[in-house]
TIMISE-506041 format. One record per residue (C-alpha): residue in three letters; x negated, z negated, y. Coordinates in steps of 0.1 Angstrom, whole numbers, plus 2048, in hexadecimal, padded with zeros to 3 digits. Example, Ala and Ser with C-alpha at 12.3 -4.5 7.8 and 13.67 -1.06 7.14 Angstrom:
residues 2
ala7857B27D3/ser7777B97F5/
end
This chain:
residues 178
unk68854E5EA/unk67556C5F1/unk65E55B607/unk6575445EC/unk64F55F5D9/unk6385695F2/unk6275455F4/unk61F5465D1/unk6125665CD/unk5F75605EB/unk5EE53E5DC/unk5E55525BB/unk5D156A5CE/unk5BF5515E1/unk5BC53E5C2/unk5A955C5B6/unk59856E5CE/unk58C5505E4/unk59352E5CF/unk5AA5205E1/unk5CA50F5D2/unk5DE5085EF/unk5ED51E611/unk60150E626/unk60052863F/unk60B54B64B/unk606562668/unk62C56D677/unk626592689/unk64059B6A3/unk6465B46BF/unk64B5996D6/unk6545746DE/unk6795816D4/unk6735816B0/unk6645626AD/unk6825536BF/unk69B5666A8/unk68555B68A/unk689539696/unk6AE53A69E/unk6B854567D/unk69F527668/unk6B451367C/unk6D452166A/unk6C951E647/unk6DB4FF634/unk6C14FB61A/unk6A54ED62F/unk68B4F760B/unk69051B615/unk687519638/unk66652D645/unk65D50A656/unk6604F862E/unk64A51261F/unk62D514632/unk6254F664B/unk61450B665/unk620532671/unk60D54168C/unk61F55C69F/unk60E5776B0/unk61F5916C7/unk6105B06C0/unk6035BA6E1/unk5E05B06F1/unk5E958C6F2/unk5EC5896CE/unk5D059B6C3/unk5C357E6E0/unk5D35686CB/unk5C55716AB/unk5A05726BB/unk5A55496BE/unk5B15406A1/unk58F551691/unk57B53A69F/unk56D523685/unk581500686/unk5975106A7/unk5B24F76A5/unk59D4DB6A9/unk5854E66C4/unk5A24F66D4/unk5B34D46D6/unk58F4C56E2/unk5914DB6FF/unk5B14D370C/unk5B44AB703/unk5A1488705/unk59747C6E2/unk5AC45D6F0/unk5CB46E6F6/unk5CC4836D9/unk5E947F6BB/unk5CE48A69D/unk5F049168F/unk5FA46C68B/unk61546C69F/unk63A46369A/unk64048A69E/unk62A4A96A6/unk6184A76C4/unk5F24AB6CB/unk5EF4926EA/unk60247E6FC/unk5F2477720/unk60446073B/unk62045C722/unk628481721/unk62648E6FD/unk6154AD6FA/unk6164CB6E2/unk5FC4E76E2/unk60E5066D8/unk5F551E6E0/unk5EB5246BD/unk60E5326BC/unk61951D6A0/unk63F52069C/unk640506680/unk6304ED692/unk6484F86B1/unk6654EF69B/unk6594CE68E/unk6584C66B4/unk6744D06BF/unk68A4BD6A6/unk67549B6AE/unk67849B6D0/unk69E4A26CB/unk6AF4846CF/unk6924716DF/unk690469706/unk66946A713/unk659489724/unk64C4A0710/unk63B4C3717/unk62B4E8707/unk60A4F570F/unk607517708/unk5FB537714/unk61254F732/unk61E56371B/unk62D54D705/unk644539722/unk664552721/unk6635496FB/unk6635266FC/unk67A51F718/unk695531702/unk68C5196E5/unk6854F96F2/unk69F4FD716/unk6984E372B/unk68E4C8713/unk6664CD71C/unk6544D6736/unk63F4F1730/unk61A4FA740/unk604516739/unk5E0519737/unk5CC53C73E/unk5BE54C71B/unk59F55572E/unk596534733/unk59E527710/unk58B544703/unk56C543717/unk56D51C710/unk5715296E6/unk55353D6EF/unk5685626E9/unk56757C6FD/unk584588711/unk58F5AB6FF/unk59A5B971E/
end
């Protein structure tokens, strides 16, 4: 409940301060890849599916707090990242433009693709539970550092390839911090 709580009080101050009426978003901040995965492990414990993180806000972004999340962060200021982001990696023809049966951003070859470089754990979760008890191929793009992470999660149901953050951010026009 406190999370609602939370929800509420950040619409109000949107409403505010920037007139907006709606969030449907949050930024998760962890030490590593671990938290995220205990975060996740224990939403999936919950029995009342209304207080889950995933039912309260429709997109949560983790960021490790090291280099690659201040990374991280850098690309998701870019004005309208999501969607050139998915413009850089995908086919206009290939692309989901979230219409799919379940979350995925592309499906090319008949392999159903989800970007999770954005670090979205929401979106991870959706996934996850529609590919579940479906046979196809289905696969993770994300970034190196965020493998270890999502091979605990997802096990063996995905196949998962990475993509270097210097080439998405000199293709987002950032420069690399480091």
């Amino acid at each position: 409940m406190g999370e609602f709580k939370a929800l509420h009080n950040l619409i109000e101050v949107g409403r505010l301060n920037a007139g907006t009426d709606q969030i449907s978003s949050a930024v998760l901040f962890g030490e590593s890849g671990e938290i995220a995965l205990k975060t996740l492990l224990e939403s999936d414990k919950s029995r009342r599916l209304e207080f889950r993180f995933d039912s309260i806000y429709h997109h949560i972004y983790f960021m490790p707090m090291d280099v690659c999340g201040m990374r991280q962060l850098s690309i998701l200021s870019v004005p309208d990242w999501k969607e050139k982001l998915l413009d850089l990696l995908f086919e206009p023809e290939v692309r989901s433009f979230d219409k799919g049966f379940f979350e995925y951003d592309a499906c090319v070859d008949g392999v159903y693709i989800l970007s999770h470089l954005d670090g979205d754990i929401a979106r991870l979760i959706r996934f996850r539970e529609g590919i579940r008890d479906q046979t196809g191929r289905f696969e993770i793009l994300c970034f190196p550092h965020q493998t270890d992470f999502l091979r605990e999660y997802l096990g063996r149901m995905v196949n998962i390839k990475t993509i270097d953050m210097e080439a998405v951010e000199a293709e987002l026009g950032l420069e690399t911090p480091f």
